[in-house]
N, C-alpha and C positions, 0 to 999 in steps of 0.2 A: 062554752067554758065549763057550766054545769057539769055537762054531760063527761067532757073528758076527766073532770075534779072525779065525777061517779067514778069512771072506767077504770082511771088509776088506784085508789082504793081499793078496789073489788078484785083489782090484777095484785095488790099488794096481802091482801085478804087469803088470796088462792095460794100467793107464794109460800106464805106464814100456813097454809096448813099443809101443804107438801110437807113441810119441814117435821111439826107434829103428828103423821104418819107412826103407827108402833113399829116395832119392830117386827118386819115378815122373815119368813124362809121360805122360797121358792123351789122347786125343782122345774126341769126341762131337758126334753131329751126327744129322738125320732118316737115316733107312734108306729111305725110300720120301718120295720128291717127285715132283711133275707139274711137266710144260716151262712157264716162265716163273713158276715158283714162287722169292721169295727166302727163304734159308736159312741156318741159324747153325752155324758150323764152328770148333769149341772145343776149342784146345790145354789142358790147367791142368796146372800143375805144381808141385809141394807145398812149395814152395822159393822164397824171394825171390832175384833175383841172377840169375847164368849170362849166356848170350847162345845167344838163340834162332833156330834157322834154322827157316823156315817152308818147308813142300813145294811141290813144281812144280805148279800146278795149270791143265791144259791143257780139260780137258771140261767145265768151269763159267764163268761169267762173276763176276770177281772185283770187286765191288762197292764193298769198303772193307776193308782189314786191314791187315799185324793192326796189332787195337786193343788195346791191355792193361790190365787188370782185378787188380786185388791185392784180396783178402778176407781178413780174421781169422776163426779161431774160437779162441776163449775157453776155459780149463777151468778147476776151481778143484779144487786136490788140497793137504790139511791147510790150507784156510785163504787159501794162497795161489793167486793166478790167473795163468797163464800162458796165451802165444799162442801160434800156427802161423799161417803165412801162405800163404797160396794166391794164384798167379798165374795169370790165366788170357790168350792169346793168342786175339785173335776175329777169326774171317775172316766178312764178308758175302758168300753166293755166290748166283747166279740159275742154274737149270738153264733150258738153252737148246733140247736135243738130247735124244731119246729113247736108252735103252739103262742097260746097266751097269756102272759107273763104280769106280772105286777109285784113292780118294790117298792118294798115297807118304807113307810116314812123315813126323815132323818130327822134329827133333831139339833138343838143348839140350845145352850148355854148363857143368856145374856143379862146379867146384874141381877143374877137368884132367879132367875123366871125361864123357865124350858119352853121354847117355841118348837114346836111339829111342822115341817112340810109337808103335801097331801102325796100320799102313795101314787105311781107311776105305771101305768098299763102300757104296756109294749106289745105289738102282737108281731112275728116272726113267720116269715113265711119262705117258699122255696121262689130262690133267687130268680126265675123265669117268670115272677107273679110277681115281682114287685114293677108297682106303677112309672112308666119314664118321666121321671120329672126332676126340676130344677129347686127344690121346695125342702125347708129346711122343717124341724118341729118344735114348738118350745111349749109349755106347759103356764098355763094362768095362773093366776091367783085361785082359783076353783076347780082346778086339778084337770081344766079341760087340755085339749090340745089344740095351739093354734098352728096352721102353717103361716111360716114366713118364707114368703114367695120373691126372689132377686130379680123374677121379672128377664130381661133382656141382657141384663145387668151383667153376667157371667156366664161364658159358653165357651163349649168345647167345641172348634173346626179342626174336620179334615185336608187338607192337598195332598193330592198328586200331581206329577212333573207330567206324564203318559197316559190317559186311560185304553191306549191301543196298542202296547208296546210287543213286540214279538218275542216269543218262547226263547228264555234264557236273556232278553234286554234287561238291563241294569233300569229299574225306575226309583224315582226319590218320592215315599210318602214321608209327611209332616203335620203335626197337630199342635196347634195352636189355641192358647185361653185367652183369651177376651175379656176383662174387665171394665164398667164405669165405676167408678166412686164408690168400690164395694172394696173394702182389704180384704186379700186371702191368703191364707197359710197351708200349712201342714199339706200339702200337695200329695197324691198318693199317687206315682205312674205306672203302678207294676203291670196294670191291667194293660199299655202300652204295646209291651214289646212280643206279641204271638201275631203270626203271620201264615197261618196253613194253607198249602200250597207254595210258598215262596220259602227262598234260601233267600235269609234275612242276613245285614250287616249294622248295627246304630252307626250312626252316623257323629253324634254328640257323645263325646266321651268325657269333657270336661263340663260338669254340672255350672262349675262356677261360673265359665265364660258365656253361658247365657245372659242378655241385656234386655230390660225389656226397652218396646217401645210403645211411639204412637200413632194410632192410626184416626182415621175417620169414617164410619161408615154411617150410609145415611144421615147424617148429618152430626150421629154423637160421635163423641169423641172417646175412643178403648187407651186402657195400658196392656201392649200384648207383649207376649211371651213365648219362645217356643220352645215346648218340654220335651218334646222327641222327634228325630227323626232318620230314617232309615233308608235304607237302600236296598230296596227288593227284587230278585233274581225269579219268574217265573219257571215254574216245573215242568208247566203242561199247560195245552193252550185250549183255546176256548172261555168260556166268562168263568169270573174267578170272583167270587165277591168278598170286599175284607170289609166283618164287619163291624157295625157301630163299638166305640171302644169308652168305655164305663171310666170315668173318672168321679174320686172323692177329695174334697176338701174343708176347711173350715173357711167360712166368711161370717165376717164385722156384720151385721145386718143391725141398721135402726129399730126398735121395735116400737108398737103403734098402740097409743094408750087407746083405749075404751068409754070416753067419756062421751055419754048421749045429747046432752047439748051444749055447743059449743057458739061464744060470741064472737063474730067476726072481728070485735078489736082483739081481743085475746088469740084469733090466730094468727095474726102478722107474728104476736110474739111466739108464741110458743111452737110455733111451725119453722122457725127461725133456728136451726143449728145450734148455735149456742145455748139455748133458753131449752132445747130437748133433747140433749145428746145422750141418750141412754141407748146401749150398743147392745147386743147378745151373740157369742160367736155360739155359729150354729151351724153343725157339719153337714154339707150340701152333696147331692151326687148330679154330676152332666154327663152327657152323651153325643158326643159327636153325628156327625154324618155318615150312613154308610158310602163305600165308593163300589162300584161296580168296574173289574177292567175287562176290556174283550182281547185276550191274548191270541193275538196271530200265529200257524203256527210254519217254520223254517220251509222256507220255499221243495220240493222235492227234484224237481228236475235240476239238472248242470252243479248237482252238490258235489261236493269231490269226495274223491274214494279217502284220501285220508282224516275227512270233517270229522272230528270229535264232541263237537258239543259247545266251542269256541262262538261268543258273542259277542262282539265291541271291535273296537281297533286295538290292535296290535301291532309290534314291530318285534323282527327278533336278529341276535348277533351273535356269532360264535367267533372261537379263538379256541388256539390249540398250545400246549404248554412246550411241545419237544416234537417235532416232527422227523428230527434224526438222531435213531436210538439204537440202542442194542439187542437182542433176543432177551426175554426174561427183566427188561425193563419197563417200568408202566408211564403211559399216556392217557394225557387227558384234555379232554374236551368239555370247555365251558360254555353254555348254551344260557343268553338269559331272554327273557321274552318278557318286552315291556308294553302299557299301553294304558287301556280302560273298558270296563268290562268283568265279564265273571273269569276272574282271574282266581280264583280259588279253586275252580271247577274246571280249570285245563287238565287233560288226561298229562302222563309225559311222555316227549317227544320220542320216535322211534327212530335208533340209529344202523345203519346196518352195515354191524361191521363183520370185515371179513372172518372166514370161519378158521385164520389159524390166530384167532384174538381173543385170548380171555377175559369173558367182562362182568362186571359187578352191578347192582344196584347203586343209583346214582344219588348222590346228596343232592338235596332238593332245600334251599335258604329263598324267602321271601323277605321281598320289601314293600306292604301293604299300605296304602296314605288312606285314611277316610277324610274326607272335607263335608262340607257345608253340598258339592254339587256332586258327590257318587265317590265309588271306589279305584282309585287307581295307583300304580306303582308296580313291579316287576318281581317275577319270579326267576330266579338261578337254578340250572340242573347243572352240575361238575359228576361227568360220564369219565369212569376208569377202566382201560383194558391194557394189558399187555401180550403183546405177541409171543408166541415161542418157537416162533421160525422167524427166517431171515429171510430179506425179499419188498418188492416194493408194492406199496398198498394205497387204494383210495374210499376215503372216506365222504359220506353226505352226495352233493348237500343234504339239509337235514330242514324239511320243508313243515309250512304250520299252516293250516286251513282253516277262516273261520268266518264268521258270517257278520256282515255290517249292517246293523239297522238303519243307517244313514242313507245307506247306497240302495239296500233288500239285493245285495249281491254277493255271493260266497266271493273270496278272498284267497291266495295263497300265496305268501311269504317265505323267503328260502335265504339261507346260508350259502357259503362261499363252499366250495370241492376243499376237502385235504387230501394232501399227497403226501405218503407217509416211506419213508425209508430205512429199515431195520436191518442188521448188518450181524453176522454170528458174533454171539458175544463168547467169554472165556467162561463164564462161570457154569456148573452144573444145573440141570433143569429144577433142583430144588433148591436152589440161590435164586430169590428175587429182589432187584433194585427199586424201592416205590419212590416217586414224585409226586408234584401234586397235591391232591387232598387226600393223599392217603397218611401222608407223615404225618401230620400230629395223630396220628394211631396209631404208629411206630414206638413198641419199648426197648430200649436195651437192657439186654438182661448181663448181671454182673457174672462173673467168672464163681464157678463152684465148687473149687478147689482153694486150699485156705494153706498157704504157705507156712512154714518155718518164723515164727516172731523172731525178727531180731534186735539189738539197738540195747540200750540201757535198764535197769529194772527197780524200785526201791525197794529193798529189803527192809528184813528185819532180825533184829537176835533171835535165838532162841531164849525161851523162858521168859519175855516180858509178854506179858497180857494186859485186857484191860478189866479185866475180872477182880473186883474188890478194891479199884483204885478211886478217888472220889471222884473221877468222873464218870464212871459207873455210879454211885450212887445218885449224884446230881441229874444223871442220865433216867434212871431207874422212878426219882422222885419225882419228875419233870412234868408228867400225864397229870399226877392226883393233883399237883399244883393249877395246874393247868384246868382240871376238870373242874375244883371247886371255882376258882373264878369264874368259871361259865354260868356254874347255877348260879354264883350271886348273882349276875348278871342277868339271868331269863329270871329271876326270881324280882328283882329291882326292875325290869322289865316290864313283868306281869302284873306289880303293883301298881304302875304306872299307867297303864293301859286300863286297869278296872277303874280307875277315877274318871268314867266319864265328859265327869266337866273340865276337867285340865284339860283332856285331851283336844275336848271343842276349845276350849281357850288357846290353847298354846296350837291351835292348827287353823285358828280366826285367819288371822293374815296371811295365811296362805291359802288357803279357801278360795277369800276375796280376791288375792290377786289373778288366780288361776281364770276366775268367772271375768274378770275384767281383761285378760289375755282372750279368752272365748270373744268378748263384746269386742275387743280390737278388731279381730277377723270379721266380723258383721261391720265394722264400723270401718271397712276398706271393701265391701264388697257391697256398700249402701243399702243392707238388711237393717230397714231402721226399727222393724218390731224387736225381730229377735236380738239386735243392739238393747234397745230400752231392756227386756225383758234382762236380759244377761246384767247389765249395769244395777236392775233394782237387784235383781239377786244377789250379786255381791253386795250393796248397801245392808239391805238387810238381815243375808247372811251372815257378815260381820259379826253385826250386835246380837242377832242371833246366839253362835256359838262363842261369842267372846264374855258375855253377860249368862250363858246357858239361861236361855229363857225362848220357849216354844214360842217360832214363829207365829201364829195363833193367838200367842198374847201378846205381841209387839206393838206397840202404838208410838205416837211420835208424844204423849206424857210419861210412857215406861220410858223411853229412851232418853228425854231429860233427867228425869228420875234419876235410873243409874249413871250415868256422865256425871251429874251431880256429887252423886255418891262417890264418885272417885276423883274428886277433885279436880276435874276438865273446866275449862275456863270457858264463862259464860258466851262469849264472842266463838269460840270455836263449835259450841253446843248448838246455837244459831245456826252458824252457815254449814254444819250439817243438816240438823232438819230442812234448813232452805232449801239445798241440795235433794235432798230427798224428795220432797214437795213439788223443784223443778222438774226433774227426773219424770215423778209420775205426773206431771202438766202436757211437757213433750209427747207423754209416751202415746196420745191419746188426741194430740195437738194437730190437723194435719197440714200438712204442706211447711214442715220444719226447716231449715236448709244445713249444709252438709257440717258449716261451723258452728252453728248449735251442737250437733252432736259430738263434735272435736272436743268442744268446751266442758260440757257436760263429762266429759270421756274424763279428760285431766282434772277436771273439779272431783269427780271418784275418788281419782291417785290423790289425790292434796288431801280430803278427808279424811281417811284412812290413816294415811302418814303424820296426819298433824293428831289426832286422835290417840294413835297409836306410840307416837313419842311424846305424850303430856301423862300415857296412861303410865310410863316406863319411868317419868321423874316423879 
C-alpha cells in the first residue's frame, strides 16, 4: 500500500511538472531532400497566443506559409481532464538548388518575452542519391534531427494482372497504400502515371469513388486504398521493366519522449494512448515494388496479310444506308468494331470500292468504357462515296484480322457482301445529292439577288426633326447623368472596400458558410480530417473576421471577451466555446462514428445563426 501511496504521488509530482514546462518553440523539418522535392517546415509552440515572426527564407522556394494548426492533448488527473494546446506554424517549401542549407530561427512573441527556435540545416541533394526510405525528420528540442521511422506501418505495393502478356495485350497495373494506425494525408500521385514503353490508359477517373478497405496480412490488420490504376498496351516485346514508383505523403506519427529512466509503474501510464498522445505530422516518401514483364512477341507464321496490329477480342458489323440509288448520289457504309483490347490502336478498315466510286475519308466516333478490369467499348467508321456511272456494284465483305491472347491464334472477322445498284440519274455531273453523314455539312445558301421591297412604309413630314426638341435635350443630357452616378457609385464603392474590417465583417457569414458547404462534401465522402479541419475554419474564421482580430490572437477568453462586449447572452457564449472545444476533441479523437460528425456538422449551422441573429438585435 506504501509503495502504490509513493507511485501515485510521484506520477502526480511528474504530471504537475509537464504542466510547469516554459514556454518552447520548436522547429522540424526533412534533414535530407533532393532538388524539386516539396517539404514540410514546422514551427509548434506549446502555447496558444503570441505573435509569430517567421524566418527569412532565401535558398528554398516558399510554396505556401505559414499556415497554423492548433491541437489539444487531453489528460485526466483525480478524475478530472484538462488540456494543453499546441500551435503549430507550417511553411510548404520546394528545394530548387543543390547544397547545404540552414534557416534562421523563428521567433514568437508570448506575454513580453520573445522565445527563438534553433536554426534548421537541410542538406539537398540530386534526386538519384537520396536514401530509399520510409522515414520521416523532425528536429529536437536541441536542434538535432531525429528520424521518425513508420516501420511496416505504411507502404506502397505494386500488381499486375500479367507478367507475361504478348506485344500489344491489354494488361492492368495497380498500386496500392497500406496503412496501420498511422493517419495520412495530402497524398501526392503524380509520380504514378509514366509508363515507357507502354501505351498507357487510367483506369480510375473518379478520385472520389475510391473506398478504402481492410485487409490482413500476416497477421495485422491494413486500411488499404487504391490510388491508381491503369491499363497498359506493350510496344515491343521482350523484358520491359516498370519501375519502382516514388510516393510522398504526410503521416500522424506518435513522437517518442527521451527520458533516460523510466519506472515501470509509470509506463503502463504513460505508454497508454491517452496519457501520451502528442502527434507530429511528418511528410513521408515510399516506394513501391519494381515489376519486371517478359513481353511475348506476335506469333510470325499463319499471321494474315491483312493483320494490323489488332490484340484482344473483337467483333465487327456493317450496314449500308441506300443500296439503290442514282448516279451522283452518295452512300454509305457504317462499319463499327466492338470488343476489348487495344482499340485505340486499330488502323482503319480498308474498303475496296469500285473504281467508278468517289470516296472520302471516313468519320471515325468512339465509344471507349475504362472499368476497374481494362478497356473496352467500340469504334464507328461511316465510309462515303458516290458513284458517277450507272451499273451494278459489289462491295466488301470488309474483313478485320487480329490476334487473341486467349487462343495465341491470329483471328479474321468479316462483314456481310453489298450489292449495290445505281441507275442514270437526271441531274448534271456537278449536281450532287448527299445522305448519310454528310448532311449535317450541308449549307443552304440564301438567294443573292434582293428583290423590289414591297408592302407598307411609315413615313414622315417634311420639316419636323428631332433637333432642338426636349427630347433631344433629355437625350443629349442622359450620358453626363448617367456618368456621374457611376462615379458616385465606384467612388462609395471604393470607400467601402478600403475599410478593411467591414469588409471581414460584413463577409463573416459567408466566409463561414462557404467552409461549412466545403466540410459538407468531406462529411458525405467520410474525410473525417479534412471534415474537422473545414468546420474549425469556419468556427474560427467567423470570429476571426467578424470581431477583425488575427487568428493568432484568438483564444476562447478573447472570444468571451468580445460576445460579451456585444451583448450575446451568456448561455449561447457557452455552447459556442463548447462547440469549439468539441470540434477540436473529435478532431484528434479516433474511431469517431459517422453521427458525431452529423451532429458536430448542424451544431456549426446553429452557432453561427444563433450568434449571428443576437449580434443583429
Amino acid at each position: 500500500m506504501k509503495n502504490i501511496l509513493l507511485s501515485a504521488i510521484m506520477m502526480m509530482m511528474f504530471i504537475t511538472g509537464i504542466h510547469a514546462d516554459e514556454v518552447r518553440l520548436t522547429a522540424s523539418a526533412r534533414s535530407v531532400v533532393s532538388v524539386g522535392d516539396r517539404f514540410q517546415l514546422t514551427y509548434t509552440v506549446n502555447t496558444k497566443g503570441g505573435q509569430f515572426s517567421g524566418p527569412e527564407i532565401s535558398d528554398f522556394r516558399v510554396l505556401s506559409g505559414p499556415n497554423i494548426s492548433t491541437s489539444q492533448n487531453y489528460q485526466v488527473i483525480n478524475g478530472k481532464m484538462s488540456a494543453s494546446t499546441t500551435v503549430s506554424y507550417i511553411y510548404y517549401l520546394q528545394a530548387f538548388k543543390n547544397g547545404s542549407f540552414e534557416i534562421p530561427p523563428a521567433s514568437i512573441e508570448v506575454n513580453g518575452a520573445k522565445i527563438k527556435s534553433k536554426a534548421v540545416s537541410i542538406e539537398v541533394v540530386q534526386s538519384n542519391t537520396v536514401p530509399k526510405t520510409k522515414q520521416g525528420a523532425q528536429t529536437n528540442n536541441n536542434g538535432q534531427a531525429e528520424a521518425v521511422n513508420t516501420g511496416d506501418d505504411v507502404f506502397l505495393k505494386a500488381y499486375v494482372s500479367n507478367r507475361n502478356p504478348y506485344q500489344g495485350e491489354q494488361v492492368v497495373v495497380s498500386y496500392k497504400i497500406f496503412t496501420a494506425n498511422v493517419p495520412i494525408s495530402d497524398i501526392d500521385i503524380e509520380n504514378l502515371a509514366s509508363f515507357p514503353g507502354f501505351w498507357a490508359t487510367n483506369l480510375i477517373t473518379d478520385r472520389q469513388q475510391i473506398e478504402p478497405k481492410q485487409e490482413v496480412i500476416d497477421g495485422t490488420e491494413y486500411l488499404t486504398g487504391e490510388l491508381y490504376k491503369a491499363a497498359l498496351f506493350p510496344q515491343k516485346s521482350g523484358e520491359i521493366n516498370i519501375a519502382a514508383k516514388k510516393l510522398n505523403c504526410t503521416a500522424q506519427v506518435r513522437t517518442q519522449g527521451n527520458r533516460k529512466a523510466r519506472d515501470p509503474f509509470f509506463d503502463s501510464f504513460f505508454d497508454d494512448p491517452f496519457f501520451n498522445n502528442q502527434y507530429q505530422n511528418v511528410r513521408i516518401e515510399m516506394e513501391s515494388n519494381p515489376i519486371k514483364l517478359n513481353v511475348k512477341p506476335l506469333p510470325i507464321d499463319k499471321k494474315p496479310a491483312g493483320f494490323s496490329g489488332a490484340v484482344g477480342r473483337f467483333s465487327i458489323r456493317a450496314s449500308i444506308d441506300n443500296a439503290n440509288l442514282l448516279t451522283n448520289d452518295a452512300v454509305t457504309i457504317k462499319l463499327i468494331i466492338s470488343g476489348s483490347g487495344n482499340l485505340e490502336l486499330i488502323n482503319t478498315p480498308e474498303i475496296n470500292w469500285p473504281p467508278d466510286f468517289e470516296t472520302y475519308e471516313p468519320k471515325i466516333t468512339k465509344n471507349i468504357k475504362t472499368t476497374a478490369s481494362g478497356v473496352s467499348g467500340s469504334r464507328t467508321f461511316e465510309f462515303l462515296a458516290i458513284p458517277r456511272s450507272a451499273g451494278d456494284f459489289s462491295v466488301g465483305p470488309i474483313e478485320l484480322s487480329y490476334f487473341d491472347p486467349a487462343t495465341g491464334k491470329y483471328k479474321t472477322v468479316s462483314s456481310e457482301k453489298f450489292e449495290i445498284h445505281v441507275e442514270k440519274g437526271e441531274q448534271s455531273s456537278n449536281s450532287v445529292t448527299y445522305s448519310g453523314i454528310a448532311q449535317e455539312d450541308i449549307m443552304y445558301l440564301g438567294q443573292d439577288i434582293r428583290y423590289i421591297k414591297t408592302g407598307t412604309f411609315v413615313l414622315s413630314n417634311k420639316g419636323q426633326y428631332l433637333f432642338a426638341t426636349p427630347l433631344y435635350y433629355m437625350l443629349l443630357a442622359a450620358p453626363v447623368v448617367m456618368l456621374a452616378l457611376l462615379s458616385l457609385l465606384i467612388i462609395n464603392s471604393r470607400k467601402k472596400k478600403s475599410n478593411v474590417a467591414l469588409v471581414r465583417n460584413r463577409k463573416a457569414t459567408k466566409v463561414a458558410r462557404k467552409n461549412l458547404k466545403i466540410a459538407n462534401q468531406f462529411l458525405k465522402s467520410q474525410q473525417r480530417e479534412e471534415f474537422y479541419t473545414e468546420v474549425s475554419r469556419a468556427l474560427w474564421g467567423y470570429l476571426s473576421d467578424k470581431f477583425n482580430i488575427p487568428l493568432s490572437d484568438l483564444s476562447m477568453d478573447t472570444i468571451r471577451e468580445r460576445l460579451s462586449e456585444k451583448n450575446v447572452s451568456e448561455e449561447s457564449i457557452d455552447t459556442f466555446i463548447e462547440g469549439l472545444n468539441k470540434c477540436e476533441f473529435a478532431r484528434f479523437a479516433p474511431g469517431e462514428s459517422t453521427n458525431l460528425m452529423n451532429e458536430i456538422y448542424q451544431e456549426a449551422i446553429m452557432f453561427i445563426s444563433r450568434i449571428e441573429s443576437e449580434l443583429k438585435s
